[in-house]
C-alpha positions as CSV (number, residue, x, y, z in Angstrom):
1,X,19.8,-19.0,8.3
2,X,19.3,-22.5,7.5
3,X,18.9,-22.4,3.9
4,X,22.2,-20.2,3.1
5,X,24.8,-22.3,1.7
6,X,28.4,-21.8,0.0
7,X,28.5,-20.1,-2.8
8,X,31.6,-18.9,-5.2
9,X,33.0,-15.8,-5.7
10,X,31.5,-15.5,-9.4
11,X,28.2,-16.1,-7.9
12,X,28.2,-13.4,-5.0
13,X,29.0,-11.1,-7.7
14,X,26.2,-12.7,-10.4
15,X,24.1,-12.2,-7.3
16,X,24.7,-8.6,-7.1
17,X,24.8,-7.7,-10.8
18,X,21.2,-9.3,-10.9
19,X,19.6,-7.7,-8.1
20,X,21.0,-3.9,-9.1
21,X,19.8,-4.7,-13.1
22,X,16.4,-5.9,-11.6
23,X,16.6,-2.8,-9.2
24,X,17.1,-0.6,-12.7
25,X,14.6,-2.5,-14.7
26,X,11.9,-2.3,-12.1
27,X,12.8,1.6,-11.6
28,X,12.6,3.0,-14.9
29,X,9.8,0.6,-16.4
30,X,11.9,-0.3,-19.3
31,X,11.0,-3.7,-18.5
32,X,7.7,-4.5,-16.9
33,X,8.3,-5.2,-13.4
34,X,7.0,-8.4,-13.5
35,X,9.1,-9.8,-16.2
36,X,12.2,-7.8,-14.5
37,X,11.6,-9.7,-11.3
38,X,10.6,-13.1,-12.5
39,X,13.6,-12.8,-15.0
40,X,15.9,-11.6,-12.2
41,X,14.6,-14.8,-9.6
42,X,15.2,-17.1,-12.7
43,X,18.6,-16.0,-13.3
44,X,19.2,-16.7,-9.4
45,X,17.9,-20.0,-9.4
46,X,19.3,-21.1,-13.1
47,X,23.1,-20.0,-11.9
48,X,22.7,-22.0,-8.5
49,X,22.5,-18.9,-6.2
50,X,19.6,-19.9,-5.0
51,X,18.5,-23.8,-4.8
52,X,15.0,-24.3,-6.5
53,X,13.5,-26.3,-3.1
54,X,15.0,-23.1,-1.1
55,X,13.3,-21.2,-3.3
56,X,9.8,-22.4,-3.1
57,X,9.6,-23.5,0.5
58,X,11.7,-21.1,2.0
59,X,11.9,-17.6,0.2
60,X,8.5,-17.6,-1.3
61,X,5.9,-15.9,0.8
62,X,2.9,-18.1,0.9
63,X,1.1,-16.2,3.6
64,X,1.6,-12.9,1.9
65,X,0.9,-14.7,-1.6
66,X,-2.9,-16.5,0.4
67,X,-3.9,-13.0,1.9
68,X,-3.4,-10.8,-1.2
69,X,-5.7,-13.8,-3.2
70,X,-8.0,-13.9,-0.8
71,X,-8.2,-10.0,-0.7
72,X,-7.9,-9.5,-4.2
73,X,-11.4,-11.6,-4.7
74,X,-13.2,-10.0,-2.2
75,X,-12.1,-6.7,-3.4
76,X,-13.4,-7.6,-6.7
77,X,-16.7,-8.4,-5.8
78,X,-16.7,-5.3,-3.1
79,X,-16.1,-3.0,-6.4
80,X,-19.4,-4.3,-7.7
81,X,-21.6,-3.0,-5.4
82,X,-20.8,0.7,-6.3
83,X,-21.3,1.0,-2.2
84,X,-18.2,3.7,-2.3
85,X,-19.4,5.5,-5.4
86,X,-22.9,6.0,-3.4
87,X,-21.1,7.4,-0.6
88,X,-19.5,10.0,-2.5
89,X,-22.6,11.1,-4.4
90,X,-24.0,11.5,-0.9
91,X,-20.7,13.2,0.3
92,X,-21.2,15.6,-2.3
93,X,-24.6,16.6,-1.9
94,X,-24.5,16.6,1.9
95,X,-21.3,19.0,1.5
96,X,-24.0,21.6,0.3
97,X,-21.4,22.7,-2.8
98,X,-18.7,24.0,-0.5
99,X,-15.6,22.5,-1.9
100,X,-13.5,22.3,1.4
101,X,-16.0,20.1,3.5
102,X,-16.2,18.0,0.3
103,X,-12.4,17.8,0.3
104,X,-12.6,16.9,3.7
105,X,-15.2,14.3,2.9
106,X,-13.5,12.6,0.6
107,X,-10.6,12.4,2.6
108,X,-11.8,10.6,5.2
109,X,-13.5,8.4,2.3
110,X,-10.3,7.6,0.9
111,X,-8.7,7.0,4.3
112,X,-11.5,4.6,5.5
113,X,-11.7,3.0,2.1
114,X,-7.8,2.7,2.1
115,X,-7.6,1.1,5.2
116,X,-10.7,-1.6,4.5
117,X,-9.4,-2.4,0.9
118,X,-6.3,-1.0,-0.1
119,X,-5.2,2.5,-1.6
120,X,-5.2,1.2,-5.2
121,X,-8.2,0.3,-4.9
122,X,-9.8,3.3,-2.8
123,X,-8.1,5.2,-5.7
124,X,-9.9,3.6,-8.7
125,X,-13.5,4.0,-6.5
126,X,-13.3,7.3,-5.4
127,X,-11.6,9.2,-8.6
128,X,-14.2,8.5,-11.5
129,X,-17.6,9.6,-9.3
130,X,-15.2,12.6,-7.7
131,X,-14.3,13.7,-11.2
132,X,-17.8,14.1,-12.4
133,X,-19.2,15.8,-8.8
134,X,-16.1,18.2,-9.7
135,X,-17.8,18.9,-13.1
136,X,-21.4,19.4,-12.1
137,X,-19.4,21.6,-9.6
138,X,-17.8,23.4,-11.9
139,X,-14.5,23.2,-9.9
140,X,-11.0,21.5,-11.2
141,X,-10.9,18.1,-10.0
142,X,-7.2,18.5,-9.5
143,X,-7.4,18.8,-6.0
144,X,-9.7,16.1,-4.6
145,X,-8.0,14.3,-6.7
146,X,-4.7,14.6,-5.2
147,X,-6.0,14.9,-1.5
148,X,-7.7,11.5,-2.0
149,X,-4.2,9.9,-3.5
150,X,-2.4,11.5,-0.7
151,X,-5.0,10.1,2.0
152,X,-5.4,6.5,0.7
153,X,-1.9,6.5,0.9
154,X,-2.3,7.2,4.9
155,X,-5.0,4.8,4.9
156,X,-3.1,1.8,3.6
157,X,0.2,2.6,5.7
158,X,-2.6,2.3,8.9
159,X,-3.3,-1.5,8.4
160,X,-1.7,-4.9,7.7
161,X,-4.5,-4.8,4.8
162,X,-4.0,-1.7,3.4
163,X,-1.2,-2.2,1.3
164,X,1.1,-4.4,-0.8
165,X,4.4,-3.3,1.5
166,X,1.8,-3.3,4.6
167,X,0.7,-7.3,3.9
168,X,4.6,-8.1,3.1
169,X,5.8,-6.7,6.6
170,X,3.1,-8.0,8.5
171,X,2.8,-11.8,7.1
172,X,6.9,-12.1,6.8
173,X,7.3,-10.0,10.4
174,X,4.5,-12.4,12.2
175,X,2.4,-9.1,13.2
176,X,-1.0,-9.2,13.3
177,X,-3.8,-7.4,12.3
178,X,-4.4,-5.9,15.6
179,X,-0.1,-4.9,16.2
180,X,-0.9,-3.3,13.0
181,X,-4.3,-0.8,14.2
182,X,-2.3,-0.3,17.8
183,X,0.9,1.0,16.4
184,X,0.0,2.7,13.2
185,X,-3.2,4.2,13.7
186,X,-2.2,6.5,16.5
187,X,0.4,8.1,14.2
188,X,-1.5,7.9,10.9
189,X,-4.6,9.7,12.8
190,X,-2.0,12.8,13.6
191,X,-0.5,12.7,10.0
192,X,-4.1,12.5,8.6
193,X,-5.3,15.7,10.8
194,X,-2.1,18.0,9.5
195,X,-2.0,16.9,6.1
196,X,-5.8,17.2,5.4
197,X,-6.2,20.5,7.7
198,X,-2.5,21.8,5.3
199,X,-4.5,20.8,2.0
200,X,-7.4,22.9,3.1
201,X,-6.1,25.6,3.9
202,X,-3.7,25.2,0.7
203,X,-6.7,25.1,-1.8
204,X,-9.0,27.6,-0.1
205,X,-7.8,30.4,-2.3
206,X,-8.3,28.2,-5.1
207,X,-12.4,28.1,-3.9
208,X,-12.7,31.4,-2.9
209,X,-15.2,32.5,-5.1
210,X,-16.2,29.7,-6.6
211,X,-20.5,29.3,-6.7
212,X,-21.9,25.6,-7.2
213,X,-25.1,24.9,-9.1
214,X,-26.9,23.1,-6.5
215,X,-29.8,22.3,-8.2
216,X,-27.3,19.8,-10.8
217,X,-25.6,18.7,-7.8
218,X,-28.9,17.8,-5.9
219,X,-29.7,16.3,-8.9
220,X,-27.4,13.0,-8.5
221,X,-29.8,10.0,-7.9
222,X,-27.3,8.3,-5.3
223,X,-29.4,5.1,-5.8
224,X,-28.3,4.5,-9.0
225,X,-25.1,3.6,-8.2
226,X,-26.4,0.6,-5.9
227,X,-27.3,-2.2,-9.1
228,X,-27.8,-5.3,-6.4
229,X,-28.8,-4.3,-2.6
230,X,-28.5,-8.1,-2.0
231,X,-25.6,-8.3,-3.2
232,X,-24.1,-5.2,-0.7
233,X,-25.6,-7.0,2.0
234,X,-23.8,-10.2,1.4
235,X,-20.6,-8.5,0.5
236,X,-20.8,-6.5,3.7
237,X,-21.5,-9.0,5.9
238,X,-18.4,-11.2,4.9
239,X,-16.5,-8.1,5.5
240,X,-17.4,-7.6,8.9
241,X,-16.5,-11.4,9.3
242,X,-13.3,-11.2,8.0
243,X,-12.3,-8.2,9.8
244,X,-13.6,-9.6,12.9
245,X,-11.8,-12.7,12.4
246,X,-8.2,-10.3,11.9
247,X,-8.9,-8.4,15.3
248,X,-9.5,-11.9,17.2
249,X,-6.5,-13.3,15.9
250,X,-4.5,-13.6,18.7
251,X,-7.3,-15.7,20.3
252,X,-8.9,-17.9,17.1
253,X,-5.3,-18.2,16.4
254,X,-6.3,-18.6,12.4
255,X,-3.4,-17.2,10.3
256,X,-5.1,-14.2,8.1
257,X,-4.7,-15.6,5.0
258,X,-6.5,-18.5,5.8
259,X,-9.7,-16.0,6.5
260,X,-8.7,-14.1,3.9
261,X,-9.1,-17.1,1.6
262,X,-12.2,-18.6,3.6
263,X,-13.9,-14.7,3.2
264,X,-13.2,-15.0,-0.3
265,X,-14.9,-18.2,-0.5
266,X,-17.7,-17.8,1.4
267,X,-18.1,-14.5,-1.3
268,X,-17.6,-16.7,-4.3
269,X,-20.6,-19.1,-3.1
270,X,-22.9,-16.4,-2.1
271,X,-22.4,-15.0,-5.7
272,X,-20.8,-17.6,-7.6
273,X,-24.6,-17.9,-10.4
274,X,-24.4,-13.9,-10.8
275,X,-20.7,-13.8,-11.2
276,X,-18.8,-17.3,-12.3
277,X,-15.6,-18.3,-12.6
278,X,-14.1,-16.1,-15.1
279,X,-14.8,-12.9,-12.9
280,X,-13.5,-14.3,-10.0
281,X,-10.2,-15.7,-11.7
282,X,-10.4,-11.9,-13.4
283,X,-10.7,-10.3,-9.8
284,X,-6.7,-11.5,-8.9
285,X,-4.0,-9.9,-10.1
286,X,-2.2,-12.6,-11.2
287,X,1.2,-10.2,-12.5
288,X,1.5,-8.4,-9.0
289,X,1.7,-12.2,-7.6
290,X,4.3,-13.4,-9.9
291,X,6.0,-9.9,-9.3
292,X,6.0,-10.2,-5.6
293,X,7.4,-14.1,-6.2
294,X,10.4,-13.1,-8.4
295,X,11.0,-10.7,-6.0
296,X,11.7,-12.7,-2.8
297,X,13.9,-14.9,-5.3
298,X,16.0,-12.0,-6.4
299,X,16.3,-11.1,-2.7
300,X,16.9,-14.7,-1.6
301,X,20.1,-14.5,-4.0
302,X,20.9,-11.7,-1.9
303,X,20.7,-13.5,1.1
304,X,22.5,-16.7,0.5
305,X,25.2,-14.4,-1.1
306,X,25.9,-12.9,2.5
307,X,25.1,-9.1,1.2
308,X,22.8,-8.7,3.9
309,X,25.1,-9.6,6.4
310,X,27.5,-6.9,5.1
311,X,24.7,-4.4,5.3
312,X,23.7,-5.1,9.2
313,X,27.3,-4.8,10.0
314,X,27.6,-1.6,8.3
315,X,24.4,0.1,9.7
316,X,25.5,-1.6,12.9
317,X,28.6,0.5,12.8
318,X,27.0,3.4,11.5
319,X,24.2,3.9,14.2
320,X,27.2,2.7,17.2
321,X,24.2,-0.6,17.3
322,X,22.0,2.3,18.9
323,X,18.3,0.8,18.0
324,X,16.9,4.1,18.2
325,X,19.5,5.3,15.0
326,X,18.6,2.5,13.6
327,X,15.1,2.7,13.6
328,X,15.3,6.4,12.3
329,X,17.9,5.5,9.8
330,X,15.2,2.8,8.6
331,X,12.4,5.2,8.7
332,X,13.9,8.2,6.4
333,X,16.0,5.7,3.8
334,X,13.1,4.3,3.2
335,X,10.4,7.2,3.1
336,X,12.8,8.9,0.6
337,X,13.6,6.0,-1.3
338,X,9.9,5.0,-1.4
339,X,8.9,8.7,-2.9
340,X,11.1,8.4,-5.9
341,X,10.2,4.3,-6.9
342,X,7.8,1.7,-5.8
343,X,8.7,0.6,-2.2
344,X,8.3,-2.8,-3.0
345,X,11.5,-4.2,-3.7
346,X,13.0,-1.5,-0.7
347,X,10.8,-3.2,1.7
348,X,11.4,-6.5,0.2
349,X,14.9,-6.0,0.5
350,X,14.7,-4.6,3.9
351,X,12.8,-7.6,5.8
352,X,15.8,-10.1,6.2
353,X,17.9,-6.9,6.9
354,X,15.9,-6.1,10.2
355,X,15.5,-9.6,11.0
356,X,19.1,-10.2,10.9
357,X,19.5,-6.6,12.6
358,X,17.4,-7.9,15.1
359,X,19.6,-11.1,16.2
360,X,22.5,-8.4,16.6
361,X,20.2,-6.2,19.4
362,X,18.9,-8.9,21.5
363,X,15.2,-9.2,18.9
364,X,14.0,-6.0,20.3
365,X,12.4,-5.7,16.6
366,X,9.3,-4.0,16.7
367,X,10.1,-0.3,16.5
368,X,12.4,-1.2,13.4
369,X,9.1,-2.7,11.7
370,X,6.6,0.5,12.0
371,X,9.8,2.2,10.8
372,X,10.0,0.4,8.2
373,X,5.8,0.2,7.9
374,X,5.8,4.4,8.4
375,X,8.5,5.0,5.8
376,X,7.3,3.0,2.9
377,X,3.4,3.9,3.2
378,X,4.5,7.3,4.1
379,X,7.1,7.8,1.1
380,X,4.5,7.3,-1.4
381,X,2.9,10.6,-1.7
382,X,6.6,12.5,-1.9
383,X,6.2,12.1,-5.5
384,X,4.0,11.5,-8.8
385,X,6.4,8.5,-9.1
386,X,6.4,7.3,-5.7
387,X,3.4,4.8,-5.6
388,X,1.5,2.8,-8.3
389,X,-1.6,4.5,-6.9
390,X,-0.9,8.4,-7.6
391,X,0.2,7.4,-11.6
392,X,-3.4,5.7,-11.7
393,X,-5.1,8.8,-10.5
394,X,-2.7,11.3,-12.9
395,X,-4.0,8.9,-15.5
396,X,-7.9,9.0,-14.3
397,X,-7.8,12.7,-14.1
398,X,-5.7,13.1,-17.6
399,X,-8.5,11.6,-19.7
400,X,-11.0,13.2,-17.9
401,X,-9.8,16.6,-19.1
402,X,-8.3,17.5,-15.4
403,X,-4.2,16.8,-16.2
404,X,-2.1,16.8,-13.3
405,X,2.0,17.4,-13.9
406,X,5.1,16.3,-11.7
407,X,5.3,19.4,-10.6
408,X,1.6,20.0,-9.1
409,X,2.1,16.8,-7.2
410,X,5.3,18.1,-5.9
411,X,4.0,20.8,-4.9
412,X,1.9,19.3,-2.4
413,X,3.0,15.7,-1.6
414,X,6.9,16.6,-1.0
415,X,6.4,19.1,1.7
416,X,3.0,17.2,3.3
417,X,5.7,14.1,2.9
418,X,8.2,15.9,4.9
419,X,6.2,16.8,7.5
420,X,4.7,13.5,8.2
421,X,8.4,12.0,8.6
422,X,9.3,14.1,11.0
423,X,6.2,13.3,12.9
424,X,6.5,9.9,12.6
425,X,10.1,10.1,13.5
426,X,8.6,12.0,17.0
427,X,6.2,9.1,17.1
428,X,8.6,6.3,16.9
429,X,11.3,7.7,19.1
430,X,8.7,8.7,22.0
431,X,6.9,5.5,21.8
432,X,9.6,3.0,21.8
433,X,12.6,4.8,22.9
């Protein structure tokens, strides 16, 4: 690579020391992971590991950095509209009471809403209105709750929009939306089918005999929940723009965060005298960006140090260079490392790894990507820990008198998480091997 250059021994080992305490910091939250990252990149760049212009033009990720703004704004305006929260009131009431088809609803809900946005935010639409149709109900919330973390975390792992690991993978990896619906969707729709069709049949004892008050239920005024029609319109259209402009990529040849941003614009003018400045600077988060940017740092440091050199060479000797043990090697390291910590820095880590790993077989580099794609979106529902999304929705239900432990996540995200491995690792070998 270009940009590597000689470093002494003191450093290689500074490098390493720094990217293991950020590792820890990040990992056990005693230090915000935004600070732990920035601090670490800092570190790399003050002790010459990594050369300041290096840094900025060459490890930063501008295209991921443009798409996530651009997403971020429209999202923000999007969670105006209160168009999701409408179509769970109307989910509810057209589920006649019966918990199961509402489960199943809200599912595909979460999934669609996943997929469109990302599973954060499908998360923080979805819970709030599900929590009180649970209570006119008179059903625990607990497990739509965790059905519609477990699905918007299938959702985002379907598309290069869907999620923070998803957007790194696809801008660094040069995929496009489009690789993204063609690869992924096919094994996410499977996963989606067992896991919902496991979680109904898992809670149907918990429903047996439960009897909903329709007439409370029926008495949700969707409506209400739509405070600007004009506004949905607008918002909606942009979206279909934007989207359209992702699938015709490969012929506009516009990189997606430039339509990203351009959406996002076009958003801002239609709305800018209802919502000004301050709402749309509020709609970014501006700490996941600096996180993501002291992150690429800290991993640059492990680049120029030659770490990841030493790594291909050891999973190279490991698999025998057999891509196919490669690609499963990727897929399960990371699902199970993504179930017990944010996948983040893992994918992070892993993106010059399989580019490197792809100069030693020839480029054939795909299959190691949806790998890499399947095991990070795909790891994050084998714990309460494993993505910032399912802590969210503990925390939602919590204070909404419907606490969910460690343990009742377990209980259902570990074995659904196992299953949806293997069948991704079915997927990925009969696909591309």
């Amino acid at each position: 690579m270009d940009s590597v250059h000689s470093l002494a021994n003191w450093q290689v080992l500074a490098a390493i020391i720094i990217a293991l305490f950020t590792f820890i910091w990040i990992v056990t939250g005693l230090i915000h992971r935004t600070y732990a990252a920035l601090g670490g990149g800092l570190l790399m760049v003050i002790l010459g590991i990594v050369e300041a212009g290096s840094a900025f033009w060459y490890h930063l990720p501008w295209q991921a950095i443009g798409l996530l703004i651009g997403l971020m704004i429209m999202i923000g305006m999007t969670n105006r509209t209160g168009v999701f929260s409408y179509a769970a009131a109307k989910a509810a009431q057209g589920s006649k009471g019966k918990p199961i088809i509402l489960l199943i609803v809200l599912a595909l809900l979460s999934t669609a809403a996943a997929a469109w946005l990302d599973s954060l935010t499908a998360i923080l639409l979805l819970i709030p209105i599900t929590i009180s149709i649970a209570k006119l109900m008179k059903i625990s919330a607990v497990p739509f709750v965790i059905t519609i973390t477990i699905t918007a975390n299938l959702g985002g792992t379907a598309t290069l929009i869907g999620s923070l690991p998803s957007v790194i993978i696809g801008t660094k990896a040069g995929l496009t939306f489009n690789d993204f619906l063609v690869n992924l969707v096919p094994p996410v729709l499977i996963i989606w089918i067992v896991t919902v069709g496991l979680l109904s049949l898992f809670y149907a004892k918990v429903w047996k005999s439960t009897q909903t008050p329709m007439g409370e239920l029926m008495s949700i005024q969707p409506g209400t929940y739509i405070k600007d029609k004009r506004l949905v319109i607008k918002v909606l259209t942009v979206w279909g723009l934007v989207l359209a402009a992702f699938m015709l990529h490969p012929l506009l040849r516009f990189e997606v965060a430039y339509v990203a941003l351009a959406g996002a614009l076009l958003m801002c003018i239609a709305n800018y005298k209802k919502h000004g400045w301050t709402e749309i600077h509020s709609s970014v988060d501006w700490s996941t960006l600096f996180y993501i940017c002291g992150l690429f740092i800290v991993v640059g440091g492990v680049m120029e140090a030659g770490i990841v050199q030493v790594i291909v060479v050891k999973a190279m000797e490991l698999t025998s260079g057999n891509l196919m043990y490669i690609s499963m090697l990727i897929l399960w390291l990371t699902g199970l490392v993504s179930a017990t910590t944010d996948s983040t820095f893992f994918v992070t880590l892993m993106i010059p790894i399989i580019q490197d790993l792809g100069i030693q077989s020839q480029g054939a580099l795909n299959p190691l990507w949806w790998s890499l794609a399947l095991g990070a979106g795909l790891g994050g529902s084998g714990t309460l820990v494993g993505a910032t999304g399912n802590l969210i929705a503990a925390g939602l239900a919590g204070r909404a008198g419907h606490p969910i432990s460690f343990r009742a996540f377990l209980k259902a995200g570990a074995p659904l998480t196992l299953i949806s491995l293997l069948i991704a690792t079915a997927y990925v070998s009969y696909m591309f091997y």
